[in-house]
N, C-alpha and C positions, 0 to 999 in steps of 0.2 A: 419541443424537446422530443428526444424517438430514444429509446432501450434496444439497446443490440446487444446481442448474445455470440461471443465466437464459441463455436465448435471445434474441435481439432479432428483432423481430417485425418489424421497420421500422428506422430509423433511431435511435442514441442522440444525444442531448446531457444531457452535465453538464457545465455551463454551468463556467468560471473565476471566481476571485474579482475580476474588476473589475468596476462597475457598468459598467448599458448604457449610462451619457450619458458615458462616461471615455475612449473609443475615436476619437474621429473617427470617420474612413475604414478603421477597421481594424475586420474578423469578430471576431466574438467566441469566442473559442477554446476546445477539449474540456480539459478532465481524467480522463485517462484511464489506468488503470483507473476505476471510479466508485468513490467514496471508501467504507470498510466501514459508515459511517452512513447514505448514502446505500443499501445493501443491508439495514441491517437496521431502516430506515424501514419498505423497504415489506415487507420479512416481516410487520412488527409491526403494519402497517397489513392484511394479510390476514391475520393473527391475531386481530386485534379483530373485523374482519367475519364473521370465521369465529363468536366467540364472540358476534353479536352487539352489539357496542358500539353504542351512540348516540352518532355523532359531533358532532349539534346539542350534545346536552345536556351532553358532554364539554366542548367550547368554551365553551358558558354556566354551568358549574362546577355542572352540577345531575347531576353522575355523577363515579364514579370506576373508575381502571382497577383489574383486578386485582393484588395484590401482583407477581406472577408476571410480569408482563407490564413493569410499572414505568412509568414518565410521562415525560414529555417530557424531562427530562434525565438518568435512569438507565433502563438494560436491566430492571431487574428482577430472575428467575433467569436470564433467556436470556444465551447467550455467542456471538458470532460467531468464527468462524476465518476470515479470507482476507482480500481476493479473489486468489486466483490465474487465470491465463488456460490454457481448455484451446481443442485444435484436433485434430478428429478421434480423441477422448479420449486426446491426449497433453497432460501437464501442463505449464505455461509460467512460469517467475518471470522479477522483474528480472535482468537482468544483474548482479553486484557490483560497486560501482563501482572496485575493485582490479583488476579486469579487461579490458584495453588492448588492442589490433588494431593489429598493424604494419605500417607499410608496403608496398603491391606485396602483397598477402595473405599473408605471409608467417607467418602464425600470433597468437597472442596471446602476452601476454607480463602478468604479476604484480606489481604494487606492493608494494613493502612495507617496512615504517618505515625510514626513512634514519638515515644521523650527524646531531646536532642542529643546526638550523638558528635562525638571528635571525632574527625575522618582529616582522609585526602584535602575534600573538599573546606575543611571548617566545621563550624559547630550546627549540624544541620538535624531537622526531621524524617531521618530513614525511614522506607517503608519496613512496617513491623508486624508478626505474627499476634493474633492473640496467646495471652499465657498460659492457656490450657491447652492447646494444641502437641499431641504427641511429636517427637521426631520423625523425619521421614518423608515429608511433603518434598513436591516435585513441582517445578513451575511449567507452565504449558505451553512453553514456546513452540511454534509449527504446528498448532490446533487449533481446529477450526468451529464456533458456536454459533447454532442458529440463531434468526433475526429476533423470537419469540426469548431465548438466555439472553441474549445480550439487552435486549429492553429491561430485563429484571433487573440485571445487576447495574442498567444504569440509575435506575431507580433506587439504589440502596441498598437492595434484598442481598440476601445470601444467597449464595449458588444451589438449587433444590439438589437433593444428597443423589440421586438417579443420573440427573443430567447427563446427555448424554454428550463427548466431543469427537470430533472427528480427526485425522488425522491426513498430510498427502498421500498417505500409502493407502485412503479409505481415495481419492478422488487418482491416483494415478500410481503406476509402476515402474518402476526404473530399465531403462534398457541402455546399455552401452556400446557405444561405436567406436571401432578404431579406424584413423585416418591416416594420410601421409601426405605431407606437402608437395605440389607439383611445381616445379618450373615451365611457367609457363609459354617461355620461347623455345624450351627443346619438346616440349608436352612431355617430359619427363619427371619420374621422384626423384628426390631431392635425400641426401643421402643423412642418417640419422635425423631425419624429421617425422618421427612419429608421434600423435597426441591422440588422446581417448578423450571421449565426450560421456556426458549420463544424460542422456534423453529421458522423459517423459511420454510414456505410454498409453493413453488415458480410458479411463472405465467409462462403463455405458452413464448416459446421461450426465455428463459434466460439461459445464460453458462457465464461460469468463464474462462475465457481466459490468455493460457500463453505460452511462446514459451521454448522449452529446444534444448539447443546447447552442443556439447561435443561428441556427440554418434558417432562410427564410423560407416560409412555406412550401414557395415554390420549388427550392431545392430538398427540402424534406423532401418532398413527394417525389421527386429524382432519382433521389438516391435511394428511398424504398422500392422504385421501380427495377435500378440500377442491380438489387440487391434479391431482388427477385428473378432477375433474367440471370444472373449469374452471383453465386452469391461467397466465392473462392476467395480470397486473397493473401497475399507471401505475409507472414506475420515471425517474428522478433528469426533468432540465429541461422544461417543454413537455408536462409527463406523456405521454412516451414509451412506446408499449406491449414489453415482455418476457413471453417464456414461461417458467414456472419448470417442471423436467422432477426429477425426483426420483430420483436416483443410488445406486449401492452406494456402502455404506458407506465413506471414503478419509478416509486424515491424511497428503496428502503434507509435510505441515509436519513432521514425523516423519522426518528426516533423519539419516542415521548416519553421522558422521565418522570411521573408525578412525587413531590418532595413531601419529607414529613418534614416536622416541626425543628428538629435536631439536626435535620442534612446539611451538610456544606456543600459544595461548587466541587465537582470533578469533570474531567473531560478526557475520554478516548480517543486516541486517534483511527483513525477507519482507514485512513491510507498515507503513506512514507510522507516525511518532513523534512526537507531538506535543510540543514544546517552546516557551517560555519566554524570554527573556533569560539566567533564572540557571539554566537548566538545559541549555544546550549546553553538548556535543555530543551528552550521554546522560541522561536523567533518573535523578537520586539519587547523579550523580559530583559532587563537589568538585575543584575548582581546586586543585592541591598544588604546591609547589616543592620539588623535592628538594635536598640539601646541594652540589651539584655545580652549581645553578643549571638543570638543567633543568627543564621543565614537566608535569606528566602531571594524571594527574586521579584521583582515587582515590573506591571507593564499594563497590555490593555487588548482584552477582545470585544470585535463588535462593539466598542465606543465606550467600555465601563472599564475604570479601573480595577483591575484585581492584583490578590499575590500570592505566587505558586510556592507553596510551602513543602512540597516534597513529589518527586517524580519516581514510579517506577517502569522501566524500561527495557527489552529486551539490548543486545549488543548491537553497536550504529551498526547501519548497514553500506557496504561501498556498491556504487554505480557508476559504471561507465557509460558507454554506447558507442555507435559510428556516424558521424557528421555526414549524410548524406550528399550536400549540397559541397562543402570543401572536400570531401575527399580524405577524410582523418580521423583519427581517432576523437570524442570527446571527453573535457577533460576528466575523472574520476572524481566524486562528490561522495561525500556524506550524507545518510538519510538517520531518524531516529523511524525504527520502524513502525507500520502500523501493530495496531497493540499497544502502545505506550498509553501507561496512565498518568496525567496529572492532576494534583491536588491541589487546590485552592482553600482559604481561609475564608469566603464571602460566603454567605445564606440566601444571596437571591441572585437571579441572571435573567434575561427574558428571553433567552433567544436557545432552540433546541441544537441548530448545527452552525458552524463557519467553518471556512475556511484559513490558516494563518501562514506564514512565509511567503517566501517564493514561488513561483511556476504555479501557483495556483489552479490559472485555467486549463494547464496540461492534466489536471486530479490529484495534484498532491496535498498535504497540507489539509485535509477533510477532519475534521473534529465533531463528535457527536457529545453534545453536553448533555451532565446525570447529575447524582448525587452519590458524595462519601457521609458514613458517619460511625463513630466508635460505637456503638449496641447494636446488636444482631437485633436482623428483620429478616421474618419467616417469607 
């Protein structure tokens, strides 16, 4: 396994799932972090270069790739882990989204499953404030907590009242471009086709962080070689330049929650989930009714039954891309993003992280397991 670090060399964009002509007057907006396919595009694309590939002859089906490497819609042996965000080599995740900022900064405060509630959904266990908590809380979407907050509150604890979070405006600045379409047989523009973009500017000491496993030795040491004679490559919209920088060994996804007596089963997610229709809010839960008429959802990770009794969540997220290989758009999916918390009803689990859904080995799907429980822990 080897930890690589992109830098940005200049400005990022990856680009959002709306087409250019769908915006008006409005920029067209980052996603950000860049999505785990969008990082192990371009490993895989300086993996082939490394080994050679013929990218004509790949496109015109007079080549294939190595087993090892996989084609255009599977990894192959490779696995990604991440991305997480570091700054000045300290490590950065989502915020959870169980995790609230009160008013007058008065500290953060913990959601967590309420008495059941009639909704949309049925008779379900909302995430709930506690009933002392003054009006005014703010939920922390697009914030970022250190590796050392995040262990606590997987563990139970309440948010320490100081804590500090970060923000993208703490790891990057916005800059905006304006462009115009060209027709490319007159080399001329193309007439009302103008679109703005919001780039990404980025501050001193920021990388995008992620681990790849699968490589055998031999090509480990290749591609560090590869990576040290030149270490540049086009990464996500506008082929944007990044530097990839080659790190000691890390699994901060290796999270250790130790339980008390009272904790139940919770699990965060650390990176996007791709889903479905029939598989929110978790991939491989079922819709259950219990005899009492409430709602949960019942299914199974890492080989133990459990049942998700309430999720909180920031809004799904859409993802596109470009099919490099056809030539086309791909098609537009659903993520629940990272951050997302779920709650379970079990008291014991053995395992600290897995993986659940789809695309797995591209780094989606990453879950780090903790504990919830209703009485404050200092």
């Amino acid at each position: 396994m080897i930890t690589l670090a992109f830098h940005p060399v200049d400005t990022w964009f990856f680009r959002e799932s709306r087409p250019m002509d769908s915006l008006g007057g409005t920029a067209l907006g980052n996603q950000f972090p860049p999505s785990p396919s969008t990082l192990m595009g371009a490993l895989r694309t300086r993996l082939g270069d490394m080994i050679g590939l013929d990218w004509l002859q790949l496109k015109n089906s007079m080549t294939t790739t190595p087993d090892w490497w996989g084609n255009a819609d599977n990894t192959g042996e490779l696995h990604l882990a991440g991305p997480w965000l570091q700054v000045d080599d300290k490590d950065y995740f989502p915020a959870p989204a169980h995790l609230l900022q009160q008013a007058q900064g008065e500290g953060f405060v913990r959601l967590t499953p309420g008495t059941p509630v009639n909704c949309d959904l049925g008779l379900v266990r909302l995430p709930s404030l506690p009933s002392n908590i003054k009006p005014g809380v703010k939920p922390l979407e697009g914030h970022w907590l250190d590796y050392k907050s995040l262990a606590h509150l997987l563990a139970g604890y309440d948010a320490p009242a100081k804590m500090k979070t970060l923000t993208l405006e703490d790891f990057f600045e916005d800059e905006y471009r304006l462009g115009i379409a060209l027709d490319h047989h007159s080399h001329s523009a193309l007439d009302g086709q103008l679109y703005q973009t919001r780039h990404l500017r980025p501050k001193q000491g920021v990388a995008v962080m992620v681990t790849l496993d699968g490589l055998t030795p031999e090509l480990e040491q290749q591609l560090r070689q590869s990576l040290a004679d030149n270490p540049l490559v086009r990464l996500g919209g506008e082929g944007r330049m990044a530097e990839i920088q080659v790190r000691p060994a890390s699994q901060p996804f290796m999270l250790k929650a130790k339980q008390s007596k009272k904790d139940r089963l919770m699990a965060i997610a650390l990176t996007d989930i791709p889903i479905t229709d029939t598989t929110w809010p978790l991939p491989g839960f079922i819709r259950h009714s219990k005899e009492d008429g409430n709602l949960c959802w019942q299914g199974e990770l890492g080989g133990e039954a459990l049942t998700l009794i309430s999720v909180a969540t920031p809004k799904v997220r859409r993802q596109g891309g470009w099919d490099l290989l056809r030539h086309q758009p791909r098609p537009v999916r659903s993520l629940v993003p990272a951050g997302s918390v779920f709650f379970f009803n079990q008291t014991s689990f053995n395992q600290q992280s897995l993986h659940v859904g789809s695309d797995t080995a591209w780094g989606y799907g990453h879950l780090a397991m903790g504990w919830w429980n209703d009485t404050l822990k200092g």
